[in-house]
C-alpha positions as CSV (number, residue, x, y, z in Angstrom):
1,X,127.1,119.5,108.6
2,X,124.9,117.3,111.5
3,X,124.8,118.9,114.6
4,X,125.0,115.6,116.7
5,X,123.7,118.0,119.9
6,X,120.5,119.0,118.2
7,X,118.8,115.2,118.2
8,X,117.7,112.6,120.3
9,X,116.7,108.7,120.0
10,X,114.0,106.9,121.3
11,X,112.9,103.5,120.2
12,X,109.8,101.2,120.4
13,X,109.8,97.3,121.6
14,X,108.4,96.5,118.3
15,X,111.6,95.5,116.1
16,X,114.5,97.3,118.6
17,X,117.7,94.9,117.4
18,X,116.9,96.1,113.6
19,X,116.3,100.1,115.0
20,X,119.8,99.1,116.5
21,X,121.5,98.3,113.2
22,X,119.9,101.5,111.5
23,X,121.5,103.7,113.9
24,X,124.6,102.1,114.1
25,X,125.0,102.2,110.3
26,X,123.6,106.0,109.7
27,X,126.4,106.6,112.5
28,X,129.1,104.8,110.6
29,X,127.6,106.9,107.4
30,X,128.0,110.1,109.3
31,X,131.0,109.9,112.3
32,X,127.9,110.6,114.8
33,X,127.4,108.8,118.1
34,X,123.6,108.9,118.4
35,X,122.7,106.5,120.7
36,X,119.3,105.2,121.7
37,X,117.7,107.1,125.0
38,X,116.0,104.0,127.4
39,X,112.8,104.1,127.8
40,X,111.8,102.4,131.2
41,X,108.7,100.2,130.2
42,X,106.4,99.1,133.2
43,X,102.8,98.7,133.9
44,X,100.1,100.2,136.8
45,X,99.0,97.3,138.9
46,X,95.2,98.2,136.9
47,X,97.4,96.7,133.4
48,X,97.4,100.7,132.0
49,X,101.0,101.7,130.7
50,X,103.0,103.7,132.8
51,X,106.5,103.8,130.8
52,X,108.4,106.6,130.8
53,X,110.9,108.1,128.7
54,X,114.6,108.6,130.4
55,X,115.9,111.9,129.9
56,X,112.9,113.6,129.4
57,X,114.6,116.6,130.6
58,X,117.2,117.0,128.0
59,X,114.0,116.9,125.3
60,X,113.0,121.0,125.0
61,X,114.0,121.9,121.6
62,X,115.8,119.3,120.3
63,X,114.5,117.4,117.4
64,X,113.5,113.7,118.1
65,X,113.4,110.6,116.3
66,X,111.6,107.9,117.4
67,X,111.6,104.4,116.1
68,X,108.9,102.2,115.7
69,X,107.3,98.8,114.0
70,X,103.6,99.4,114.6
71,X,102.4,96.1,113.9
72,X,99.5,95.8,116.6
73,X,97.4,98.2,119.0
74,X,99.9,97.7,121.7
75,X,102.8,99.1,119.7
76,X,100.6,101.8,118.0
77,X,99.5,103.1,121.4
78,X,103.1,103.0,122.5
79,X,103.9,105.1,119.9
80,X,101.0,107.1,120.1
81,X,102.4,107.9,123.6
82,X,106.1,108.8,122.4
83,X,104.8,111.5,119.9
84,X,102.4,113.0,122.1
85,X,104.9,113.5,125.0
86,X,108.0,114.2,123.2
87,X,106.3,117.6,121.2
88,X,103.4,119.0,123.8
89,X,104.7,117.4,127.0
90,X,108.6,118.2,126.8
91,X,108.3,120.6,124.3
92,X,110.7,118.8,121.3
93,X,110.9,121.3,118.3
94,X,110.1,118.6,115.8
95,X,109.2,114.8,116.2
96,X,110.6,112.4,113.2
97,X,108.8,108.5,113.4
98,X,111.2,106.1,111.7
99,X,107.8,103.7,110.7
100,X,109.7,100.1,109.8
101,X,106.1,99.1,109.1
102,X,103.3,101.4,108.0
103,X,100.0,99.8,109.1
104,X,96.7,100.0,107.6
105,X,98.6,100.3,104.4
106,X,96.1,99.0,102.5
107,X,93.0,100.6,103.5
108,X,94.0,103.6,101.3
109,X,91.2,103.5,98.9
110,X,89.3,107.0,98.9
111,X,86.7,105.8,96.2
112,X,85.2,102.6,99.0
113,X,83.3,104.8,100.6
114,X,82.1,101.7,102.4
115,X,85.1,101.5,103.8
116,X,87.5,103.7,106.2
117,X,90.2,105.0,104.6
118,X,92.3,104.1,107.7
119,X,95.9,104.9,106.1
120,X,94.8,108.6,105.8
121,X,93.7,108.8,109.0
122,X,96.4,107.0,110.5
123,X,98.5,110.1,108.8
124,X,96.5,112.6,110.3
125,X,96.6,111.1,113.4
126,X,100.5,111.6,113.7
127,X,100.4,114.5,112.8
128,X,97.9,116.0,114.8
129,X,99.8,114.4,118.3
130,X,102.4,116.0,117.2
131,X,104.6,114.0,114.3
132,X,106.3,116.4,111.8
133,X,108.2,114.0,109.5
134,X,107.8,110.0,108.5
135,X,110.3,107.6,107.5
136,X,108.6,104.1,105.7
137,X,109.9,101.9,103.2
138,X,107.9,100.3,100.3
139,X,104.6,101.9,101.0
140,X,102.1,99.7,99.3
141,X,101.0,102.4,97.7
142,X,103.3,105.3,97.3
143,X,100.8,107.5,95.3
144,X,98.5,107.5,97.7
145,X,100.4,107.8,100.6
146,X,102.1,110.8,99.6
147,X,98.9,112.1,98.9
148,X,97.7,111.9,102.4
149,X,101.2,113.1,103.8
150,X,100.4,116.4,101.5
151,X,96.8,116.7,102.7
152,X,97.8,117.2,106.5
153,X,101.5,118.8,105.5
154,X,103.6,115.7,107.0
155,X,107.0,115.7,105.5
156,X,107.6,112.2,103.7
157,X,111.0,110.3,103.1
158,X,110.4,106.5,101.6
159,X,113.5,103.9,101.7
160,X,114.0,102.2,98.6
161,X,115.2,98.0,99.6
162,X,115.6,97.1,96.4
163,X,119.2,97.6,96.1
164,X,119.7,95.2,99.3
165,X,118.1,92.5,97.7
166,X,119.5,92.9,94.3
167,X,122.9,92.4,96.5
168,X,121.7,89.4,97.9
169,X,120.2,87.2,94.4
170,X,123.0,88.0,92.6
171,X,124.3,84.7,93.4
172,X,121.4,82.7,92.5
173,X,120.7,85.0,89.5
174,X,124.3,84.4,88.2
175,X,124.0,80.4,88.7
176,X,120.6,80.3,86.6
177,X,122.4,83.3,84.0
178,X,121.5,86.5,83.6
179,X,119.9,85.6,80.2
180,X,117.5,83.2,81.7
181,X,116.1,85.5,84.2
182,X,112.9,87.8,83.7
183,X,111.3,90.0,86.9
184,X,107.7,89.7,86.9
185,X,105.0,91.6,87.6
186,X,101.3,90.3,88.2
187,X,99.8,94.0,87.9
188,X,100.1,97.6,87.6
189,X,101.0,98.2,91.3
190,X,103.9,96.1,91.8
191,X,105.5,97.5,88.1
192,X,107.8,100.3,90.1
193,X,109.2,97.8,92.2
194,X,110.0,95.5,89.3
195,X,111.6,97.5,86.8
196,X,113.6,99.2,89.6
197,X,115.0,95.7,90.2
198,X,115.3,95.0,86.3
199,X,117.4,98.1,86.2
200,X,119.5,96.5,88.7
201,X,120.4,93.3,88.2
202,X,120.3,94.3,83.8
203,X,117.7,92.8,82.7
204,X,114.0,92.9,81.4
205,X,110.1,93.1,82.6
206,X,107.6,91.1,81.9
207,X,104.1,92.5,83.5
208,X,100.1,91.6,83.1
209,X,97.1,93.3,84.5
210,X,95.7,90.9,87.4
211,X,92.0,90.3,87.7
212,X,91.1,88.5,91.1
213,X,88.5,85.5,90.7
214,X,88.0,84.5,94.1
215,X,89.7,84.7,96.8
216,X,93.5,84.4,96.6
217,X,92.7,83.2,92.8
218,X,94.0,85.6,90.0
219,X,94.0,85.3,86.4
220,X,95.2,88.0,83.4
221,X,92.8,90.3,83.2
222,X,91.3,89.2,79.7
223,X,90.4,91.7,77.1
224,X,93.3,94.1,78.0
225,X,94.8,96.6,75.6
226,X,98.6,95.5,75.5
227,X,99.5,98.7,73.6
228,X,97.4,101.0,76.8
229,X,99.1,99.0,79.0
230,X,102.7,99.5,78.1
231,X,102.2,102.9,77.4
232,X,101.1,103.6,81.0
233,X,103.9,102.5,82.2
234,X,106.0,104.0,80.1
235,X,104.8,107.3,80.6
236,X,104.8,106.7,84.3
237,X,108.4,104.9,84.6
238,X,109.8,105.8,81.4
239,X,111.3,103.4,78.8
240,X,114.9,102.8,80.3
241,X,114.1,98.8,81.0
242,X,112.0,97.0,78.0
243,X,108.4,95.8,79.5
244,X,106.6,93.2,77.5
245,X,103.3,91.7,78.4
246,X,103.8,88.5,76.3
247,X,103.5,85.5,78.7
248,X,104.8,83.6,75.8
249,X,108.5,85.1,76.3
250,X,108.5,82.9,80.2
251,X,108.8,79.4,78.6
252,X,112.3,78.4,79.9
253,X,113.2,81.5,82.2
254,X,113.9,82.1,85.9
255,X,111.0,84.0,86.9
256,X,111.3,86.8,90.1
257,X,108.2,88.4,91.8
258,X,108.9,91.6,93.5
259,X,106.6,92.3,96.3
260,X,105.8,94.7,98.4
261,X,104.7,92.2,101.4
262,X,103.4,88.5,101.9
263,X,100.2,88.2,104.0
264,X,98.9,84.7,103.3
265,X,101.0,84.0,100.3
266,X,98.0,82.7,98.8
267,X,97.6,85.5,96.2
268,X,101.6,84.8,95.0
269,X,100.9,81.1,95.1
270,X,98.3,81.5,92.8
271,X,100.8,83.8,90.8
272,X,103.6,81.1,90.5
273,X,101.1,78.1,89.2
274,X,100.1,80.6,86.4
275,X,103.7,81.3,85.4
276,X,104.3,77.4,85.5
277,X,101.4,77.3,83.6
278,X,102.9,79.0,81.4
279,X,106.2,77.3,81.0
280,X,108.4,79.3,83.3
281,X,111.3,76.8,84.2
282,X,111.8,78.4,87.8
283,X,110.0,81.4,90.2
284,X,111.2,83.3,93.1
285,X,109.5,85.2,95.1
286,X,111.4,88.5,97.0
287,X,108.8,90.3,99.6
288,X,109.7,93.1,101.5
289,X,107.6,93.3,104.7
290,X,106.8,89.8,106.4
291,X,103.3,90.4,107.5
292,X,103.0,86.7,107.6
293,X,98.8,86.1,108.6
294,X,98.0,82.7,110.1
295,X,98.1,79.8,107.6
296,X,101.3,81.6,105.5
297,X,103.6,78.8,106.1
298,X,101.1,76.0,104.7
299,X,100.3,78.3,101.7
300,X,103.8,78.7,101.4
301,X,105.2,75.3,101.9
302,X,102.7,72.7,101.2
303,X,103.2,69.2,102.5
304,X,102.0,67.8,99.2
305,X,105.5,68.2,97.7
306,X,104.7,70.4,94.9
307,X,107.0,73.6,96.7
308,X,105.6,76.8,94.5
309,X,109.1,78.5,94.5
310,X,112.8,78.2,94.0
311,X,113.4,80.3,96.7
312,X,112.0,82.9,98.8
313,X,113.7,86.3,100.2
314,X,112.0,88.0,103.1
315,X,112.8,91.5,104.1
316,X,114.1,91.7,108.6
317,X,112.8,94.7,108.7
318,X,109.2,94.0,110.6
319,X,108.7,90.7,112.9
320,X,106.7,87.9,111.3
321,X,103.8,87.2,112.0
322,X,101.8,89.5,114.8
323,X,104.6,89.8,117.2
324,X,104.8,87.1,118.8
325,X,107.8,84.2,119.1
326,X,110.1,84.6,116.3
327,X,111.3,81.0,116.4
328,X,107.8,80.3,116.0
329,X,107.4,81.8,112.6
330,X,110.6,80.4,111.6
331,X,110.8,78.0,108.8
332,X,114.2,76.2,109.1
333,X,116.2,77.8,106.9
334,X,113.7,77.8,104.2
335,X,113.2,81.7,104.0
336,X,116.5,83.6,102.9
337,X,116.6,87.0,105.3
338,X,117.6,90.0,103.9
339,X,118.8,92.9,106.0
340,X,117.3,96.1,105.0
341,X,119.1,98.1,107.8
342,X,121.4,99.6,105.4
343,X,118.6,101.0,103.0
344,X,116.6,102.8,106.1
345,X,120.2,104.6,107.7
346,X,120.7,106.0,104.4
347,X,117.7,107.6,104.3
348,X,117.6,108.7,107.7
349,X,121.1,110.1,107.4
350,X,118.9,112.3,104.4
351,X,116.3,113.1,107.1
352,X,119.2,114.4,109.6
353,X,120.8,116.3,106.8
354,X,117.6,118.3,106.0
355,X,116.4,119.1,109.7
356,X,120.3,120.5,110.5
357,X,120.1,122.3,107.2
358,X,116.5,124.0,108.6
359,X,117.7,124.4,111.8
């Protein structure tokens, strides 16, 4: 049983009408009536933020949740603020960030000591301010970022989208016929995602180890052991959906890339002239988080005619691009949407269940 009295809402600027959809579905899911507290935004005269959070005084021992699509310094700061007030300010028994993005993703690599492993820090940071649970979808790594989450004791729900798109290519997959199709994957990382979406839709895998030649250039790894290979994945995701790495088996089929997000496209571009390459008849490309970098729409859509995919799903649930006018990363039509509210209520309607269950 939720004890509706026990929460409160706040939400960032960064992606509010999707926040607004989550919590109107995860109500719908549970008969609740959480509603979004306001926060007053404004600004010193000196450009500093001075926004405020509207019922601050109704915030002592409840349990928060706080929404946010970190996808710059403003919005991380604005979050940073939210945490920080909400637990040592007001005194909020537990602070839960609903992250629609999860920046610095990437930089998760403990072994480039060269680099900063930014992602675990980012972790600790939230933690430290005063974050006790984190909602993300699709990590880019989900190995590693549970890893982190376990280092510094942050609690860890991850929202799984691909049912929402398997919803929304059935029809395409049904006009090209299930036969046809095959869901590929260019390398180890992105197998998860596309035997989950196999499983789905019925059908099989087809997945290579990616070695990167220059830039957004890629080529099959040459020299691999295909038996190693398979076996890893097998142990790792088990044997339910038949993986093959014979490139052989594309002539003729509807290929689908599962991704986890598109920055310049350039890397999946490179992808779909291989599988043409290699005979596939038709490729799709389904990413989840539209990170969009300058230059994705010419990667994307080249004026030269040759278009690299069928058709392209994006994910709603960040902004494209870096925040900026959303008409101005539109494409025309071009880009099927996919709503991925419904995947991140269910799991917060998990994350609700558990803190009532503690409380």
């Amino acid at each position: 049983m939720i004890n509706r009295s026990r929460f409160m809402v706040y939400g960032g600027i960064g992606n509010h009408a999707f926040d607004q959809s989550v919590l109107e579905i995860a109500n719908n899911l549970t008969g609740l009536s959480l509603k979004f507290t306001h926060v007053w935004h404004q600004r010193f005269p000196d450009g500093e933020s001075a926004f405020g959070l509207e019922k601050f005084q109704q915030i002592p021992d409840k349990d928060i949740i706080i929404f946010s699509c970190p996808i710059n310094d403003k919005l991380e700061n604005e979050l940073e603020d939210m945490i920080t007030a909400c637990k040592w300010q007001y005194g909020a028994k537990s602070v839960t960030v609903v992250l629609t993005f999860l920046r610095y993703r990437r930089q998760d690599h403990e072994e480039k000591q060269q680099e900063i492993t930014r992602l675990r820090w980012f972790i600790f940071k939230l933690k430290n301010i005063g974050a006790d649970r984190i909602v993300v979808t699709e990590t880019h790594s989900l190995k590693n970022t549970r890893k982190f989450c376990e280092d510094c004791e942050m609690k860890l729900f991850v929202c799984d989208p691909t049912p929402q798109f398997a919803e929304a290519i059935k029809g395409t997959i049904s006009s090209s016929g299930l036969e046809k199709v095959r869901i590929y994957s260019p390398d180890y990382g992105s197998v998860g995602r596309a035997i989950t979406l196999a499983k789905l839709i019925g059908t099989t895998v087809v997945a290579t180890p990616k070695e990167r030649l220059f830039g957004d250039d890629i080529s099959i790894s040459s020299g691999f052991n295909e038996q190693e290979f398979i076996s890893r994945i097998h142990a790792e995701y088990g044997s339910e959906v038949s993986v093959s790495c014979n490139l052989a088996e594309i002539a003729g089929k509807q290929l689908w890339m599962r991704e986890d997000e598109i920055s310049t496209g350039g890397t999946s571009v490179s992808t779909s002239r291989l599988l043409r390459d290699h005979k596939a008849s038709g490729v799709h490309l389904i990413a989840t988080h539209a990170v969009c970098t300058p230059g994705w729409k010419m990667k994307l859509f080249p004026d030269n005619g040759r278009q690299p995919f069928n058709s392209i799903w994006f994910g709603n649930i960040r902004p494209r691009g870096d925040g900026g006018s959303s008409y101005e990363e539109s494409t025309g039509g071009r880009i099927n949407e996919v709503d991925l509210s419904p995947a991140v209520a269910g799991t917060l309607v998990e994350v609700l269940q558990q803190i009532s269950a503690e409380s």
